[in-house]
N, C-alpha and C positions, 0 to 999 in steps of 0.2 A: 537766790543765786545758786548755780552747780556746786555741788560740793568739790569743786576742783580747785574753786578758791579759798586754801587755806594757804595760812602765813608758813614761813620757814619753820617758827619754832613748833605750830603745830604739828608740823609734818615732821619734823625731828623727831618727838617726842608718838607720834603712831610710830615711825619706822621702828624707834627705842624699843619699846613695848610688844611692836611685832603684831599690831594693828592694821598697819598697812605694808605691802612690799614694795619693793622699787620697782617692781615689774608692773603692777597694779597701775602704780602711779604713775611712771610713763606713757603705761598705753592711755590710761584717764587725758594725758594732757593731751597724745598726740590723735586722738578722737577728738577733741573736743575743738583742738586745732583745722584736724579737716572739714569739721561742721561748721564752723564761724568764721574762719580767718578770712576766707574771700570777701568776706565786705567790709572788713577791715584792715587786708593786705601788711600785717604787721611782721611773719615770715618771707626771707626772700632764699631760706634755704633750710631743709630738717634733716638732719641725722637719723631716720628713724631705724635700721640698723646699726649700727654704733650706740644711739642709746638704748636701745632695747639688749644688747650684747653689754652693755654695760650695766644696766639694770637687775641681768642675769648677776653675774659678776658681784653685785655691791648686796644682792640677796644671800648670794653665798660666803663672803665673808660674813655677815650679821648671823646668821646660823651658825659660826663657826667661832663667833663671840670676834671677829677682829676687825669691825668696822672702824675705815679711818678717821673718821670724824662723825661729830653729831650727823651732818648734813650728807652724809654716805648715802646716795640713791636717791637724790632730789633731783629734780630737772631744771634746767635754769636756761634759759637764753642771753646770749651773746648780742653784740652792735656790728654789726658788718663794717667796723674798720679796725676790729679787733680780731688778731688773727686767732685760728684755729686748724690746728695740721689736719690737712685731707678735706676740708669745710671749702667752698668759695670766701675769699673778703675784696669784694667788688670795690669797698668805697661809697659802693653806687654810685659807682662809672663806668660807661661803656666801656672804654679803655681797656680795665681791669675783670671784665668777666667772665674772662676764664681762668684766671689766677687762683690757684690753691698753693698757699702753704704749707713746707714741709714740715715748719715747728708750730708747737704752742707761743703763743705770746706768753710772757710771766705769769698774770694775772694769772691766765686760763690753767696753766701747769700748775700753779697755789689749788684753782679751784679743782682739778682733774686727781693734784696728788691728796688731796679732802675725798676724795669721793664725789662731787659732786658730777650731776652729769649733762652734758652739753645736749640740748635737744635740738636746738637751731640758732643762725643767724639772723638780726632782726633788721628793718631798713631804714636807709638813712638819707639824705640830703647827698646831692654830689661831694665828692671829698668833705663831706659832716661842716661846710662853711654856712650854714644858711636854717631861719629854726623855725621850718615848716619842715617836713619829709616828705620830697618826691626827688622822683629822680627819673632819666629817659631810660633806663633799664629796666626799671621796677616798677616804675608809677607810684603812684598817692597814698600814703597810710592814712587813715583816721581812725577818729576818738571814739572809744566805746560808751562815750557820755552822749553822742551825738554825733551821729555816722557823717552829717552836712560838714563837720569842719576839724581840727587837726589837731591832734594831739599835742603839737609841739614842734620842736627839732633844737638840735638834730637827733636825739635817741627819742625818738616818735615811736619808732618801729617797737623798740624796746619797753615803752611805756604802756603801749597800747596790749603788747603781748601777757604782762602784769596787770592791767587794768581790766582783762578782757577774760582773765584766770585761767590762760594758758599754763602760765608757769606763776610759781611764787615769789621769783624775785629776777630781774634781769640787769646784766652790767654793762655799762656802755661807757661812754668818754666824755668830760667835760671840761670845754675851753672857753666858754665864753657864755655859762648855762644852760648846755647842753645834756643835762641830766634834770637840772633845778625847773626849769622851767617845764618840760615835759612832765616832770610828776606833778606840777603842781597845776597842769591842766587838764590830768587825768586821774587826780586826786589819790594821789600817791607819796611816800616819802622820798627825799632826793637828795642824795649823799655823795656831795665831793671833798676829798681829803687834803690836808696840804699836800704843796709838792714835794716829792719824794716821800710821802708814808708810804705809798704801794707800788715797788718798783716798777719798771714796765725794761724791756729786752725783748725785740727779736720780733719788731712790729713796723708800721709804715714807719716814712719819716715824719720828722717833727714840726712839721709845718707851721704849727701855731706855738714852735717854742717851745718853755715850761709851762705855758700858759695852760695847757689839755692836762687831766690828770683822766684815771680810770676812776670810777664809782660805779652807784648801784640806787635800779628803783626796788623799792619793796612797800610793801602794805603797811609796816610799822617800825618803829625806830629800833625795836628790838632784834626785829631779822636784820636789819642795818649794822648791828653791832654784830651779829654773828657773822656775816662774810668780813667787817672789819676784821674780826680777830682771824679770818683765815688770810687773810689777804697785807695785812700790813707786816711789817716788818724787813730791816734792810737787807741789800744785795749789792756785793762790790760791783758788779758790774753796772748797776746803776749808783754813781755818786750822790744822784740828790738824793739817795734814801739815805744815807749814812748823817745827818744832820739829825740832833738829839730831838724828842718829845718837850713842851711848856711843861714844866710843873703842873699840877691840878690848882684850882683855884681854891683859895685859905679861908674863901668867908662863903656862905651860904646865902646873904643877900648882895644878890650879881648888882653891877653898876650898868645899865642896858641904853644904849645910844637909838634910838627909834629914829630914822628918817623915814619920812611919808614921802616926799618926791627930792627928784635930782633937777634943781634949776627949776625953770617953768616946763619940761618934760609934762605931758598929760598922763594922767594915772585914772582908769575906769574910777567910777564913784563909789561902786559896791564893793570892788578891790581894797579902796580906802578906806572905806568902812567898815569892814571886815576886820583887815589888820589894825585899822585904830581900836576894834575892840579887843581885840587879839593883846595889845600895848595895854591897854585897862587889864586885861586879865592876870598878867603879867607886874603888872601893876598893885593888882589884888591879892598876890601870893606872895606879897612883900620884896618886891624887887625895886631897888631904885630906876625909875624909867626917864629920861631926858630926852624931848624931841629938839630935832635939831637940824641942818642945813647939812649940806657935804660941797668935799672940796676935790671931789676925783674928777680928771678929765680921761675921757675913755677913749681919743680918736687915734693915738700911738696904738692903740689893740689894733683896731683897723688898719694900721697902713702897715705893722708887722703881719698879720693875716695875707692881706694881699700881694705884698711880697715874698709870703712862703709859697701863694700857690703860684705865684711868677715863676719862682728859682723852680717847682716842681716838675713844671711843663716845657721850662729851659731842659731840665735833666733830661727828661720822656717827651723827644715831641711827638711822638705817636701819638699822647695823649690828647694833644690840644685838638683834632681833626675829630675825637669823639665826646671833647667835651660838650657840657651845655652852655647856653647861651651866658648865663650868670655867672658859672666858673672862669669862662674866656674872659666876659667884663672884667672881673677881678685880678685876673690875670694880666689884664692890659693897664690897668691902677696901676699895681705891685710894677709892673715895669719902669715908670718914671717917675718911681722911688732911689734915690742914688743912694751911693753907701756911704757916703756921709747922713742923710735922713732917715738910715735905718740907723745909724750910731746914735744920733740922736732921740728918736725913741726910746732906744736901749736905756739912754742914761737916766731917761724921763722916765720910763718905769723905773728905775732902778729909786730916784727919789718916792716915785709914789710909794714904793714898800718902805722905804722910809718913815715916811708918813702915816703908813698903815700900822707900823712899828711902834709909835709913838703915839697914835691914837688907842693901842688897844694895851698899852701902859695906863692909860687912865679907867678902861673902859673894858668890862669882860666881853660884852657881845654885843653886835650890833644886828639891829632890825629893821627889814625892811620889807616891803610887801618884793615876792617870788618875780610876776612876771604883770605891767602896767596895765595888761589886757586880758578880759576871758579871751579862750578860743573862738578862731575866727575861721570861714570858709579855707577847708581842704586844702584844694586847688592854689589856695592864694598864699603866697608867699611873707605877709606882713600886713596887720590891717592897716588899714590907709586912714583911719578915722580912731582916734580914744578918746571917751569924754565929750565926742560932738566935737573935737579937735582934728585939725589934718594932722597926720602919725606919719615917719619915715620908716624907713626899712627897718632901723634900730630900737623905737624908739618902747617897743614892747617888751627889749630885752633888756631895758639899760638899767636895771636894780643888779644884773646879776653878772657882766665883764669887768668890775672892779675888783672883784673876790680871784680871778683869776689871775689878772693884771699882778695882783697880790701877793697872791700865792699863797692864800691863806685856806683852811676849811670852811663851808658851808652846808647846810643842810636845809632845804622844803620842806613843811609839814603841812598838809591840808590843814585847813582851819573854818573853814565852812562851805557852803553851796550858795550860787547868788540865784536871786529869783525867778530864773530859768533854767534851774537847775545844773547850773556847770559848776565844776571846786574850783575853789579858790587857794592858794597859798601862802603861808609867811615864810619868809627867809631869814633865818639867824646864820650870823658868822662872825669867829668869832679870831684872837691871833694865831698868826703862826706857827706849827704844833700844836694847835691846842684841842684838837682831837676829841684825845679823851672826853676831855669836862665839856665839848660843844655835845658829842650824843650823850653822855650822862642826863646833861640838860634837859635833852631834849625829850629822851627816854622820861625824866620825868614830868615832865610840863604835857607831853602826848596822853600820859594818863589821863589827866582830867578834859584832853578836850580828843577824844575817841574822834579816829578816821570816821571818813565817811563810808556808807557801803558801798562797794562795786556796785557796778552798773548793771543792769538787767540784760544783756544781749539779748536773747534769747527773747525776749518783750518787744526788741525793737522792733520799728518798722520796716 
């Protein structure tokens, strides 16, 4: 593999030393970008003046001993529905593609007043509802595991951009496993935080609720921890940040709740057998392990979803005239949603965190396999088949809208390759706050079961 792909901490630690510059390392990515990305279409927009002006920039502080942070002159890419001032964030939607914002979103200004540097926007699903990545603006991203089928979605673009050792770590949104599920089919780590640890300001609206939080793919749990520590911490302007952290956890042998499937839902074989080894290993490090049933109903996500991009297209109907066909669909649901069936939902989430409350009183973490299916063809929006089973639209995703529903953290960690060489993921989550001790965890359980390597582009066909 290019030496482009090093993790955060490596790159910290050259920049530290004075090994590598930010200038170096910018242009490293944005070559390496113009030579590969076309057959992977993981860019739908580069800064390469501004980052290169910025790279200047974060070389001359470190010469001058006043780097803002470790990550001072790293390149990182963005999710194109996270704004960034003077950048496109399309959405990916026609609608929106000439819209530039004139602020940072929170995150970005965390990551900008770090030093860290924006090299581009990566792409996504129309309004990020849907977990394949295409869009009629953009077109198709795929996997650098295998150019035939998809990264994921909706942070496709962003996954692939990391997977493909554009950049070292890229930050997107997750509402319904939209960060978890992309890393964990491009064999990556995939970190969503509770709601309210990283505030957000001065970004789309909130169409999917509290339900979307901002996170991050990266190559290991350790780089995972480092944009945590730039990026959490409260802002009155966002109230859900202001809600305290869980305690850390008092014992050292976790109480770990393992479901292998939700209901009769199809789960790939090699998927299940992967994370049931994954639950042995787990098992073998002295952890109390319990399999067991679940009691989450997921279809209240769905019908607040569709109601958000209802109420969206009410606000902008310009928009609906360049929607796509799946956005409109959804849009026409979300309409003969009344506001008593959206209160209802409301309240029906509001019991599941309840519930979610009181299971993870008993229980520090729960496990589950990431996402029901390896990747499937590009183009195609949801395989249709898992297990030799008919699969709906959902039915790939449904290990990972109850952590959101939630509101709880979660994290993907590669855990092997199935015999056609695609990764595979486990998903830990764990309560409330509980942040900290979920990547502690994880940071140390990663140890012993080392990522996979990136993918050879450069090899492929």
């Amino acid at each position: 593999m290019s030496d482009a792909a090093e993790t955060l901490e490596e790159l910290a630690a050259e920049l530290g030393d004075g090994r590598m510059t930010s200038v170096k390392l910018v242009e490293r990515s944005l070559e390496r970008v113009a030579r590969l990305d076309a057959r992977l279409n993981s860019f739908v927009a580069l800064d390469e003046e501004g980052a290169s002006a910025a790279a200047k920039e974060s070389d001359a502080r470190r010469e001058s001993g006043e780097a803002k942070s470790g990550l001072d002159g790293v390149p990182i890419s963005i999710k194109d529905n996270v704004h960034v001032a003077g950048l496109p964030s399309t959405w990916g939607s026609r609608a929106l593609a000439s819209f530039k914002p004139a602020r940072d979103e929170l995150p970005v200004a965390r990551l900008r007043g770090a030093g860290a540097i924006v090299l581009g926007k990566t792409n996504v699903p129309e309004f990020t509802l849907e977990g394949y990545t295409r869009n009629e603006l953009f077109g198709v991203t795929r996997n650098p595991w295998n150019l035939d089928l998809t990264p994921g979605g909706s942070t496709g673009g962003g996954a692939a951009s990391v997977a493909a050792g554009f950049v070292p770590a890229a930050i997107g949104t997750d509402g319904g496993g939209s960060i978890r599920r992309p890393a964990c089919h491009t064999g990556l780590v995939g970190f969503k935080p509770s709601i309210g640890r990283w505030p957000r300001i001065d970004g789309f609206p909130a169409i999917l609720t509290d339900f979307e939080t901002v996170g991050t793919l990266t190559r290991t749990v350790a780089d995972a921890l480092l944009l945590d520590a730039l990026m959490k911490g409260s802002d009155s302007r966002d109230r859900r940040s202001l809600s305290a952290s869980a305690p850390p956890w008092p014992n050292k042998r976790l109480r770990i709740l393992y479901v292998a499937q939700f209901g009769a839902a199809p789960v790939d074989p090699e998927v299940d057998a992967h994370v049931a080894a994954f639950a042995g290993r787990l098992a073998g490090e002295g952890h109390e392990v319990h399999k067991s049933g679940v009691f989450f109903d997921l279809d209240d996500a769905a019908r607040i979803w569709h109601a958000g991009i209802a109420w969206l297209l009410r606000e902008n109907p310009a928009y609906e005239d360049q929607a796509g066909v799946s956005v409109r669909a959804m849009a026409a649901d979300g309409r003969k949603i009344t506001g008593a069936d959206y209160v209802g939902a409301l309240e029906r989430v509001s019991a599941l965190r309840r519930l979610c409350a009181e299971l993870f009183e008993r229980v520090n973490l729960v496990l589950t396999p990431t996402a029901a299916a390896l990747p499937w063809a590009a183009e195609t929006p949801y395989p249709d088949r898992i297990a030799d089973r008919p699969a709906g639209p959902r039915d790939h995703a449904i290990f990972t809208g109850w952590v959101n529903i939630s509101g709880v953290p979660a994290i993907s960690l590669p855990i092997g390759v199935s015999d056609s060489g695609l990764p595979i993921g486990a998903q830990l989550s764990a309560g409330f706050g509980g942040d900290d001790s979920l990547l502690a965890f994880a940071r140390k359980i990663s140890r012993v079961i080392p990522p996979p390597p990136l993918p050879r582009l450069e090899a492929s066909p």
